[in-house]
mmCIF entry with sequence, helices, sheets and N, C-alpha, C, O atoms, coordinates in Angstrom:
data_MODEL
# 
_entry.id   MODEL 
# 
_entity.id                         1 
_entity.type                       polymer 
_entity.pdbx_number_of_molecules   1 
# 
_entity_poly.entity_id                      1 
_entity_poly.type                           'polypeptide(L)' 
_entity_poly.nstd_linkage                   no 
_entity_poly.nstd_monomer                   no 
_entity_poly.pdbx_seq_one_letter_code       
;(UNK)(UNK)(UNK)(UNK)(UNK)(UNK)(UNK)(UNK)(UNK)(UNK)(UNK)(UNK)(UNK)(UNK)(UNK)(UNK)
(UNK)(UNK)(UNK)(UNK)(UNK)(UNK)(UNK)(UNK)(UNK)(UNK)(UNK)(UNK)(UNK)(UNK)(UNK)(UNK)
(UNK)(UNK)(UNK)(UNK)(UNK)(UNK)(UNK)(UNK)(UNK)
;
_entity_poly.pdbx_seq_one_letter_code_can   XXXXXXXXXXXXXXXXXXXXXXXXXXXXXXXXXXXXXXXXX 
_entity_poly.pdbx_strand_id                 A 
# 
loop_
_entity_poly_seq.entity_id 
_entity_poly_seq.num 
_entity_poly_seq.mon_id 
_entity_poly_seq.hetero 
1 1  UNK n 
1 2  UNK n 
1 3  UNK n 
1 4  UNK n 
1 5  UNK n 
1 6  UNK n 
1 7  UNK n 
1 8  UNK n 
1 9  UNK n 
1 10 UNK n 
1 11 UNK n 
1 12 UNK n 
1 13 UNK n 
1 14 UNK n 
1 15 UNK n 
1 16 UNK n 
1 17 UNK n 
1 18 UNK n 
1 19 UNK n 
1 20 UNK n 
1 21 UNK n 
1 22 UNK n 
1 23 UNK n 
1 24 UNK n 
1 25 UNK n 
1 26 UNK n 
1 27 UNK n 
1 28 UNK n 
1 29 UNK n 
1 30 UNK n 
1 31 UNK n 
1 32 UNK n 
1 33 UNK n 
1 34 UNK n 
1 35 UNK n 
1 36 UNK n 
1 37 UNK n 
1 38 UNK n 
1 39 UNK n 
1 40 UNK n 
1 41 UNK n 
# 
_struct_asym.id          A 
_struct_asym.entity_id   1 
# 
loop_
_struct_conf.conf_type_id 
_struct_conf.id 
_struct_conf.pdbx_PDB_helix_id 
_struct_conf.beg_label_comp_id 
_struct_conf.beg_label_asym_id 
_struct_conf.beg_label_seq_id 
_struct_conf.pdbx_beg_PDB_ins_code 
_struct_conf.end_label_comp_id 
_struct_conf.end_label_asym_id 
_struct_conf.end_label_seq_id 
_struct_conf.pdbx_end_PDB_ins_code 
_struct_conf.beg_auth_comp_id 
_struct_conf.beg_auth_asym_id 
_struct_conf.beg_auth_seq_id 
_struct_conf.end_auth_comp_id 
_struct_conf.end_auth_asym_id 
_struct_conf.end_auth_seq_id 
_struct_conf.pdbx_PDB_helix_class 
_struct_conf.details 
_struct_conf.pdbx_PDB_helix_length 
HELX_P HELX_P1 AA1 UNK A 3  ? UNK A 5  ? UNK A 3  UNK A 5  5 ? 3 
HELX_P HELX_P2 AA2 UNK A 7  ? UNK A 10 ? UNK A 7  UNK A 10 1 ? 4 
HELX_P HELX_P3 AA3 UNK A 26 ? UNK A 31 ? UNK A 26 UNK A 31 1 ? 6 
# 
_struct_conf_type.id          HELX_P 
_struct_conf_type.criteria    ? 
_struct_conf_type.reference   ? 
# 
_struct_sheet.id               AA1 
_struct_sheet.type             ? 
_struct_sheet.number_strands   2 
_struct_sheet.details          ? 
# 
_struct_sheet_order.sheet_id     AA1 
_struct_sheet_order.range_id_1   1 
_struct_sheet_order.range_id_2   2 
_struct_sheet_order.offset       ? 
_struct_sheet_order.sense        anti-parallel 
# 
loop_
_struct_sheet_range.sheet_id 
_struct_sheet_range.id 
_struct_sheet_range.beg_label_comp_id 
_struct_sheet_range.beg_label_asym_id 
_struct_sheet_range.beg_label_seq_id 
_struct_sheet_range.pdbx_beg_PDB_ins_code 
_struct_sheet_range.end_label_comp_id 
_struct_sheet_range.end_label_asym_id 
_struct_sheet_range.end_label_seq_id 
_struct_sheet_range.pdbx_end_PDB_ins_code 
_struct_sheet_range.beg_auth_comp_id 
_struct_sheet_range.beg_auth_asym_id 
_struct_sheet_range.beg_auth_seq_id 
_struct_sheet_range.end_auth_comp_id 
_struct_sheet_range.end_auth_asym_id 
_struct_sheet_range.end_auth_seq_id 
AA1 1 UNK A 16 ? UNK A 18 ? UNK A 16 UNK A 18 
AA1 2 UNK A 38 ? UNK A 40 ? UNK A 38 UNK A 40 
# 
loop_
_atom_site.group_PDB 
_atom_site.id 
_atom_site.type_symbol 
_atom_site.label_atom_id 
_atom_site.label_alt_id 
_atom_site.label_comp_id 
_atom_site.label_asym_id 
_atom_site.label_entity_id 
_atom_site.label_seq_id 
_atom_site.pdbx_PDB_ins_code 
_atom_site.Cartn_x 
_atom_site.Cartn_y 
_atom_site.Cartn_z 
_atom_site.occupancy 
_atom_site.B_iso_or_equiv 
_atom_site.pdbx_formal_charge 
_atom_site.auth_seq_id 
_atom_site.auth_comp_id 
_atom_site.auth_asym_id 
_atom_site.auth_atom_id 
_atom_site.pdbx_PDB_model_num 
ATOM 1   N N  . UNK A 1 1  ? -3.213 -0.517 28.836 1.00 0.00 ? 1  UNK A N  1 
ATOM 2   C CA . UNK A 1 1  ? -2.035 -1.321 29.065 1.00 0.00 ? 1  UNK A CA 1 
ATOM 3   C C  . UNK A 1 1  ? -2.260 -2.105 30.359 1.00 0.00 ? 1  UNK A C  1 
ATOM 4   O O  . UNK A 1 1  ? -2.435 -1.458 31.391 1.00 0.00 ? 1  UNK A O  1 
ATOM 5   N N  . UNK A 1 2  ? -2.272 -3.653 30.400 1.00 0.00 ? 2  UNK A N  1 
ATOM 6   C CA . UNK A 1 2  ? -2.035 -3.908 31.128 1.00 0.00 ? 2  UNK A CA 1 
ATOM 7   C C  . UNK A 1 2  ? -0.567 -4.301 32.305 1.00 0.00 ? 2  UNK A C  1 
ATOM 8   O O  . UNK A 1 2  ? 0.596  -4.137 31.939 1.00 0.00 ? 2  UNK A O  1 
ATOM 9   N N  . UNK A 1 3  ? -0.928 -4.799 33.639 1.00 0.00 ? 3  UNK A N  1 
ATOM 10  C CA . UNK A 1 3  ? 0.190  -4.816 34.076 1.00 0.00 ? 3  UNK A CA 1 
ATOM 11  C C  . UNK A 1 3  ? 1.385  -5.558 33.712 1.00 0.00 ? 3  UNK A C  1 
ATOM 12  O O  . UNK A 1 3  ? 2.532  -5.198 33.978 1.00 0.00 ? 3  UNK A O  1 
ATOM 13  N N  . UNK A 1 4  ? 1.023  -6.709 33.033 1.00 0.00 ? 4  UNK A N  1 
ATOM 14  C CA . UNK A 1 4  ? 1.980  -7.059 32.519 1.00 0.00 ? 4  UNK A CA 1 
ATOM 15  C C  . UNK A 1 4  ? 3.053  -6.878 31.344 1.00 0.00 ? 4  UNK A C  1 
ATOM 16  O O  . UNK A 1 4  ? 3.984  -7.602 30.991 1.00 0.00 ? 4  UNK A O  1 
ATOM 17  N N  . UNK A 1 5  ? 2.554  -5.568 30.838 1.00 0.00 ? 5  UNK A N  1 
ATOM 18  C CA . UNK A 1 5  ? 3.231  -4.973 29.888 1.00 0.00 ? 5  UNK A CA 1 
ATOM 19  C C  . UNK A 1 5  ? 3.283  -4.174 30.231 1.00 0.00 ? 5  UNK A C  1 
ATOM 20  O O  . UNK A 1 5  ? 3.275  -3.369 29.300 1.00 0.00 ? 5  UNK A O  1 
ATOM 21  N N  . UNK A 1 6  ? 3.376  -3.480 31.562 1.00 0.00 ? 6  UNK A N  1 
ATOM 22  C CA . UNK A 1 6  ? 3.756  -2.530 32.051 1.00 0.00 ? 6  UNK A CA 1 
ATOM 23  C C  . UNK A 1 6  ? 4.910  -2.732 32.703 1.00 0.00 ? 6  UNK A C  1 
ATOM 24  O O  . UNK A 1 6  ? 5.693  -1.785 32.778 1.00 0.00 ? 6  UNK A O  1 
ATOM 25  N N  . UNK A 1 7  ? 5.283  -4.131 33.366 1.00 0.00 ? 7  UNK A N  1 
ATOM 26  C CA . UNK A 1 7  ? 6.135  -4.827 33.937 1.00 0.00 ? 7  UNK A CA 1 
ATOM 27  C C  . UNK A 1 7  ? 7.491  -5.166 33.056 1.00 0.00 ? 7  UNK A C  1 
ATOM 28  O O  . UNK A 1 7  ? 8.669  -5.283 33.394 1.00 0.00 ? 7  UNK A O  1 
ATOM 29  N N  . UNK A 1 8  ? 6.754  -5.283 31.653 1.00 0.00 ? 8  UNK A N  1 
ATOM 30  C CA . UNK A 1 8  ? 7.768  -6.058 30.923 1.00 0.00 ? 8  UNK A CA 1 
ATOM 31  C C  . UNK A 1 8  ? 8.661  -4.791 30.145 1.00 0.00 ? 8  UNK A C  1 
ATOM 32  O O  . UNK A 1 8  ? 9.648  -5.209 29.539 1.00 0.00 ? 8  UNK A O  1 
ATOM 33  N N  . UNK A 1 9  ? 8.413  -3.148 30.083 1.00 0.00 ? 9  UNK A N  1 
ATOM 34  C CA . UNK A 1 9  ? 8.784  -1.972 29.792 1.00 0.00 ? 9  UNK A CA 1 
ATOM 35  C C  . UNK A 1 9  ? 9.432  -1.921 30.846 1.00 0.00 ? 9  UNK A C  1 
ATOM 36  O O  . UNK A 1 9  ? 10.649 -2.057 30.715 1.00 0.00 ? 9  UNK A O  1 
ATOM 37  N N  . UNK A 1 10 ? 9.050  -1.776 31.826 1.00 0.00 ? 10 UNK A N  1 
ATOM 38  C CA . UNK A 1 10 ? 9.875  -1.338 32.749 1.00 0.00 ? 10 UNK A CA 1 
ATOM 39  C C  . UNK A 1 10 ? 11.120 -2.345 33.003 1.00 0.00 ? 10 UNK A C  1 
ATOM 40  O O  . UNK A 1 10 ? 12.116 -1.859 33.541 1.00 0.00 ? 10 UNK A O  1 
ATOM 41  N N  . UNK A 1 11 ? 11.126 -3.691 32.657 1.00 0.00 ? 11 UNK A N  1 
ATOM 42  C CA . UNK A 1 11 ? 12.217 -4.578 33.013 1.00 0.00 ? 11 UNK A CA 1 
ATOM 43  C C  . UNK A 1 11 ? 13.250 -4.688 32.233 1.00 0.00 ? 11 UNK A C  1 
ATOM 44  O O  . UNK A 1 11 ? 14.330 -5.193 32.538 1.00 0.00 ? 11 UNK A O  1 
ATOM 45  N N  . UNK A 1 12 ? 12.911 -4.162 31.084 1.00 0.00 ? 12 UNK A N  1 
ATOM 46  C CA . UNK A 1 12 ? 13.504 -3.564 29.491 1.00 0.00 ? 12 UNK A CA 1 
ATOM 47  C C  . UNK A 1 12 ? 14.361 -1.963 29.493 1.00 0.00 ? 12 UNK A C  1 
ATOM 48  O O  . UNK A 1 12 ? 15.310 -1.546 28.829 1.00 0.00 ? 12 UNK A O  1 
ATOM 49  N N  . UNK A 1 13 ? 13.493 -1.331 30.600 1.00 0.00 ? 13 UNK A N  1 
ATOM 50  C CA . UNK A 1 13 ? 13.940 -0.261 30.482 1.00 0.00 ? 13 UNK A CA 1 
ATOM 51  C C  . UNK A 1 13 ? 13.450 0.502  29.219 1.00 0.00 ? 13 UNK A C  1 
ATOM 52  O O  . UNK A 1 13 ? 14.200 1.276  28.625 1.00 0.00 ? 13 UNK A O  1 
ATOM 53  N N  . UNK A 1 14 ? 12.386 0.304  28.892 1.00 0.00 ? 14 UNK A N  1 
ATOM 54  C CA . UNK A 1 14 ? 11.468 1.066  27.644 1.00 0.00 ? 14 UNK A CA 1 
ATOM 55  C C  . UNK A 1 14 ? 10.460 2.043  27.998 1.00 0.00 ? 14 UNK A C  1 
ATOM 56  O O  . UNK A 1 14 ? 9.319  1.727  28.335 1.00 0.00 ? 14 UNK A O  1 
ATOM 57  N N  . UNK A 1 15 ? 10.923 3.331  27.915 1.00 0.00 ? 15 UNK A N  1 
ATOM 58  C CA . UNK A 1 15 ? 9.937  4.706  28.206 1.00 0.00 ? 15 UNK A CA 1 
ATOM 59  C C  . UNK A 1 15 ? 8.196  4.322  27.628 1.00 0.00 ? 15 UNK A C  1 
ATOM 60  O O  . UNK A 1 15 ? 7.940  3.953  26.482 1.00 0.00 ? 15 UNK A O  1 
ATOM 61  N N  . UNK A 1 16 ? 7.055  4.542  28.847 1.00 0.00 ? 16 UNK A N  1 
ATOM 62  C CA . UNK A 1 16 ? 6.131  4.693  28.185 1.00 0.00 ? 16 UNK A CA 1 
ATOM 63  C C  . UNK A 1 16 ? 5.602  6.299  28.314 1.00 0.00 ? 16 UNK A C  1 
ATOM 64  O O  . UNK A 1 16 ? 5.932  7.138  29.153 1.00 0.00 ? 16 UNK A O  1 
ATOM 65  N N  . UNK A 1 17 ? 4.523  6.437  27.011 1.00 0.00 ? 17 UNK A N  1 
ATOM 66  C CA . UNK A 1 17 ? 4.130  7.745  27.099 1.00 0.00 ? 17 UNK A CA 1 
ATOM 67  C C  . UNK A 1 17 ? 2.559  7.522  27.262 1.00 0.00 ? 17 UNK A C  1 
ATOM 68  O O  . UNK A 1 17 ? 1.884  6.718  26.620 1.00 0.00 ? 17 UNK A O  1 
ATOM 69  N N  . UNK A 1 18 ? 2.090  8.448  28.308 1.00 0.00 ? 18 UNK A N  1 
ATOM 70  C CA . UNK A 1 18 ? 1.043  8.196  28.844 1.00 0.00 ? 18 UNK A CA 1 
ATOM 71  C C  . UNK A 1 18 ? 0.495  9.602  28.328 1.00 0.00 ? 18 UNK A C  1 
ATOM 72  O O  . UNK A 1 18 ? 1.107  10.611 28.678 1.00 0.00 ? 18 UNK A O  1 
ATOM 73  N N  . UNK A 1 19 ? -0.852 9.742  27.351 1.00 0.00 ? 19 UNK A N  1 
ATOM 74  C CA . UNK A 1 19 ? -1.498 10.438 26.860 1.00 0.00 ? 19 UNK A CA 1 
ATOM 75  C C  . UNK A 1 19 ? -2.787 10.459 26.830 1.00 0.00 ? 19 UNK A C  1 
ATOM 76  O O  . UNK A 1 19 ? -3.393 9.628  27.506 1.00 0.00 ? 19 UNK A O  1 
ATOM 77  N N  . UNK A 1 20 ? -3.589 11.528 25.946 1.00 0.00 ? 20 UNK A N  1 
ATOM 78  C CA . UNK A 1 20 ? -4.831 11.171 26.190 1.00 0.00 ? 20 UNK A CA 1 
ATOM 79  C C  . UNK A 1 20 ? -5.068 10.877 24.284 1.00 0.00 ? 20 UNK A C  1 
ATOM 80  O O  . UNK A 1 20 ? -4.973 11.628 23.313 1.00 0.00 ? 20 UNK A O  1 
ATOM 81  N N  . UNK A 1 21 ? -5.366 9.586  24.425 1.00 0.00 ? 21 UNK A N  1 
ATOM 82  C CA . UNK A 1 21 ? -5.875 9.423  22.861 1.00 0.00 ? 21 UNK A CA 1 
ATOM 83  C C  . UNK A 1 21 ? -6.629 9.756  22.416 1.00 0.00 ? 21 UNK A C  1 
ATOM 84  O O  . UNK A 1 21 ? -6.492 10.129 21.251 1.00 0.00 ? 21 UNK A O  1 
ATOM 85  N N  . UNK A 1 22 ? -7.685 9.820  22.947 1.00 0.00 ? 22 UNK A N  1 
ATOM 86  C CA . UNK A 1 22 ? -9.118 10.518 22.104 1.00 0.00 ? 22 UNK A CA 1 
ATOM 87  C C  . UNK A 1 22 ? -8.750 12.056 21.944 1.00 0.00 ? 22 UNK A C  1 
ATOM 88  O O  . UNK A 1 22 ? -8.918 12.224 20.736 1.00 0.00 ? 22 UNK A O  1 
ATOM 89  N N  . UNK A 1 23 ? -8.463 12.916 22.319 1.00 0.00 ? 23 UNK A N  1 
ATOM 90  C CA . UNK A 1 23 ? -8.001 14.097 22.020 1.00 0.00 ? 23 UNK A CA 1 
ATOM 91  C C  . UNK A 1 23 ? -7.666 14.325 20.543 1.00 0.00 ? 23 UNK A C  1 
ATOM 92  O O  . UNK A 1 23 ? -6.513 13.917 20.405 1.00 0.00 ? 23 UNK A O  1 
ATOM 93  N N  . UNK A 1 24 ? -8.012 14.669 19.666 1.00 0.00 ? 24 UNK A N  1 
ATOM 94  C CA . UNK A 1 24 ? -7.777 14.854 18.211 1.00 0.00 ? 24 UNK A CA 1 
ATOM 95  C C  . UNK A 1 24 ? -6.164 15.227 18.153 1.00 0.00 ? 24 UNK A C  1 
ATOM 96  O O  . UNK A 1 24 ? -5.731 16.156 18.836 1.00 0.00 ? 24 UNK A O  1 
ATOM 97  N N  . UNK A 1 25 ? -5.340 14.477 17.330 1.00 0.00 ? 25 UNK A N  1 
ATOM 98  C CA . UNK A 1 25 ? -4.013 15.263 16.754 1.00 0.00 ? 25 UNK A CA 1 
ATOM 99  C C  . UNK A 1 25 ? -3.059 14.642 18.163 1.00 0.00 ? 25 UNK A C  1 
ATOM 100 O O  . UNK A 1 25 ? -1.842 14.813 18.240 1.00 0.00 ? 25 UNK A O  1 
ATOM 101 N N  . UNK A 1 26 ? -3.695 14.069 18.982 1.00 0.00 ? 26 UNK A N  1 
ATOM 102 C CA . UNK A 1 26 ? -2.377 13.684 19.783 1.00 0.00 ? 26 UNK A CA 1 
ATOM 103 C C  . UNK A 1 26 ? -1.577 12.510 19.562 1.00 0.00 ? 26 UNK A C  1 
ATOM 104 O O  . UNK A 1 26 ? -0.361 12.591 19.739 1.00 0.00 ? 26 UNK A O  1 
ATOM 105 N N  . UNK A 1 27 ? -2.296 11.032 19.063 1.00 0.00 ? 27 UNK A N  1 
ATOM 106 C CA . UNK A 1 27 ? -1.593 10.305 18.377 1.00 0.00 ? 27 UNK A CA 1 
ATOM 107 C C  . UNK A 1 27 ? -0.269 10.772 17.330 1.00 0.00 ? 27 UNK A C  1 
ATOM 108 O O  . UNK A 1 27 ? 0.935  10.516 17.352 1.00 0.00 ? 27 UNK A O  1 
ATOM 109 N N  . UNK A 1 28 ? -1.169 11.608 16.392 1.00 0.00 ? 28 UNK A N  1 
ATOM 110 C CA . UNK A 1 28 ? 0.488  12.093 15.620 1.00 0.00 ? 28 UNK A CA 1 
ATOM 111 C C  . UNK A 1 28 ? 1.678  13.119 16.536 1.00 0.00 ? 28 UNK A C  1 
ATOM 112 O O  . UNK A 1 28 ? 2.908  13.093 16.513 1.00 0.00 ? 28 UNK A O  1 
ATOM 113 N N  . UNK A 1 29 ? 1.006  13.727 17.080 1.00 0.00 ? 29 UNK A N  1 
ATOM 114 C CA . UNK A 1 29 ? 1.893  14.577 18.302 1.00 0.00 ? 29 UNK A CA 1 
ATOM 115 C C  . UNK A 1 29 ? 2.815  13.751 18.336 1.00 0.00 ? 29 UNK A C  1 
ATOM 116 O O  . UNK A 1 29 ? 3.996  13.950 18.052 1.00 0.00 ? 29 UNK A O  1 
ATOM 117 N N  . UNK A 1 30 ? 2.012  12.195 18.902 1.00 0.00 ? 30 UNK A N  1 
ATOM 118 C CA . UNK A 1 30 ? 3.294  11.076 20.234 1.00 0.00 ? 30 UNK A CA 1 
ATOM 119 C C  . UNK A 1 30 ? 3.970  10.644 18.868 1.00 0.00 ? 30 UNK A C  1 
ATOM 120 O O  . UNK A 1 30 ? 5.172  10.505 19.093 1.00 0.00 ? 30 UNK A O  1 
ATOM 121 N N  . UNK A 1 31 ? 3.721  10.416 17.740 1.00 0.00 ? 31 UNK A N  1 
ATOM 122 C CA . UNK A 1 31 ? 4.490  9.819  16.739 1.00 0.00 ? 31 UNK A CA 1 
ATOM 123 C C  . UNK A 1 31 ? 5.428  10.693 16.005 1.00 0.00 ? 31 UNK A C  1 
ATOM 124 O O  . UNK A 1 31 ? 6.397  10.343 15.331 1.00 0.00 ? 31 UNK A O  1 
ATOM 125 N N  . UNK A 1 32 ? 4.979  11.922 16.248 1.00 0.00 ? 32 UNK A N  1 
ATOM 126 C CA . UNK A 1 32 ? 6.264  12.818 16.013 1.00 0.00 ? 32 UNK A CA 1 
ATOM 127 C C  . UNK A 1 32 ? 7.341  13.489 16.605 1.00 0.00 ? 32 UNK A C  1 
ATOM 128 O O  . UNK A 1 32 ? 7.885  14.510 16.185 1.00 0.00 ? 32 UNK A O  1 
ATOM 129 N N  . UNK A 1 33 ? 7.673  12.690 17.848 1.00 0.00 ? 33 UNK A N  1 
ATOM 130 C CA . UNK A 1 33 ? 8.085  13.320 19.081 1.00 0.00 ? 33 UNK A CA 1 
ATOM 131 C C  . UNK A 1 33 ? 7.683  14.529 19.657 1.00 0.00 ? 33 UNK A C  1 
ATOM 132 O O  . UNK A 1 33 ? 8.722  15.122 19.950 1.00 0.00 ? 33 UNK A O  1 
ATOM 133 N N  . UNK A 1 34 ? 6.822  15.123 19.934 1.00 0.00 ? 34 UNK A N  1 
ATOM 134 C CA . UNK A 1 34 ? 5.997  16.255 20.419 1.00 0.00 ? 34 UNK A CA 1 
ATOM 135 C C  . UNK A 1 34 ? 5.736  15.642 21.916 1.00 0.00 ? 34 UNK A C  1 
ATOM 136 O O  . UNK A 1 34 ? 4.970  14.690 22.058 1.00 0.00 ? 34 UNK A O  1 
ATOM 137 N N  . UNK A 1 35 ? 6.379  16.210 22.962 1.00 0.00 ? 35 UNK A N  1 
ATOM 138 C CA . UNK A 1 35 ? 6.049  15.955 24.645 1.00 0.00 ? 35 UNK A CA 1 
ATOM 139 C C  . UNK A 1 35 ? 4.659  16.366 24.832 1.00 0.00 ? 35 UNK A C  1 
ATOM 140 O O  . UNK A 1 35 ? 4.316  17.548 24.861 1.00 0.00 ? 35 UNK A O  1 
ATOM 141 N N  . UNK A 1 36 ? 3.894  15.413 24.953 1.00 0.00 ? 36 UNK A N  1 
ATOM 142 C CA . UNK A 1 36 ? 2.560  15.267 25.165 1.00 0.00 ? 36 UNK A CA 1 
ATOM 143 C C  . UNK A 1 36 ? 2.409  14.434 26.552 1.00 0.00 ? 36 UNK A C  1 
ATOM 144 O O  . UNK A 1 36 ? 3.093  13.439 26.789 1.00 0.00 ? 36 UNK A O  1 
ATOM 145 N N  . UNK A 1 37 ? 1.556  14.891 27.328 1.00 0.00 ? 37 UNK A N  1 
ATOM 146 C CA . UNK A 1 37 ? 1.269  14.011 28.599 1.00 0.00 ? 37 UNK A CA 1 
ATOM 147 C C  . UNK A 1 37 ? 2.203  14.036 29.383 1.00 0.00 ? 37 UNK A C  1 
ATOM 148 O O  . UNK A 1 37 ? 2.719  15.051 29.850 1.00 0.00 ? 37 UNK A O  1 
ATOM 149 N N  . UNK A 1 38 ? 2.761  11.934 29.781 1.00 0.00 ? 38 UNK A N  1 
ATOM 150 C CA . UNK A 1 38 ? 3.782  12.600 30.852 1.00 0.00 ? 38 UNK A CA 1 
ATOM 151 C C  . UNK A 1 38 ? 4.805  11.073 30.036 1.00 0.00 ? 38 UNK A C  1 
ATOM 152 O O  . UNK A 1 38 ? 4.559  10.560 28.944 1.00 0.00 ? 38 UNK A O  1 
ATOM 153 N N  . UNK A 1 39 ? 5.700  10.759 30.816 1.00 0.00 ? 39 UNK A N  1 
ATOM 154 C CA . UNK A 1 39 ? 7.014  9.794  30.244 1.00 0.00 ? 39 UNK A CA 1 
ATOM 155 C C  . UNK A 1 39 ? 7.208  9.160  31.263 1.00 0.00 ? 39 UNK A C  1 
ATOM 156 O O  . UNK A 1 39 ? 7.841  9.675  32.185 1.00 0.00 ? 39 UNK A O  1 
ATOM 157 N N  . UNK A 1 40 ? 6.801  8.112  31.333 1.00 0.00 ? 40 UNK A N  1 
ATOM 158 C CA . UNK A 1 40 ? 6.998  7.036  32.695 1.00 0.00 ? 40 UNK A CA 1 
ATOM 159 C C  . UNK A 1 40 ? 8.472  6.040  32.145 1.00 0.00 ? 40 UNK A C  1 
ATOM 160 O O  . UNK A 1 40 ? 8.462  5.126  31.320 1.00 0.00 ? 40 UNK A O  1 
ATOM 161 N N  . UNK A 1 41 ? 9.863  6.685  33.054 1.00 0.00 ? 41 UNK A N  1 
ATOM 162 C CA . UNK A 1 41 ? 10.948 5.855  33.300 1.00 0.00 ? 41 UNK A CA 1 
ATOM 163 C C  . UNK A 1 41 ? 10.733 4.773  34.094 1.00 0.00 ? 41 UNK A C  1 
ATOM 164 O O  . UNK A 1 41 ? 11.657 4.001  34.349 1.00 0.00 ? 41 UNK A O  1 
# 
């Protein structure tokens, strides 16, 4: 992600979830609501 879409979440007020993707099974984790990683307000 760059900063400018990091800028534009945050100006929105849109939670990002910061994970590790390559990790097998965590993509569906984050798509199934499963708290993975961390939640940047």
């Amino acid at each position: 992600m760059d900063t400018s879409a990091f800028a534009l979440c945050m100006d929105n007020k849109l939670p990002i979830m910061v994970f590790n993707f390559l990790e097998k099974g965590n993509a569906k984790k984050a798509v199934l609501g499963e708290l993975i990683g961390t939640i940047v307000k």
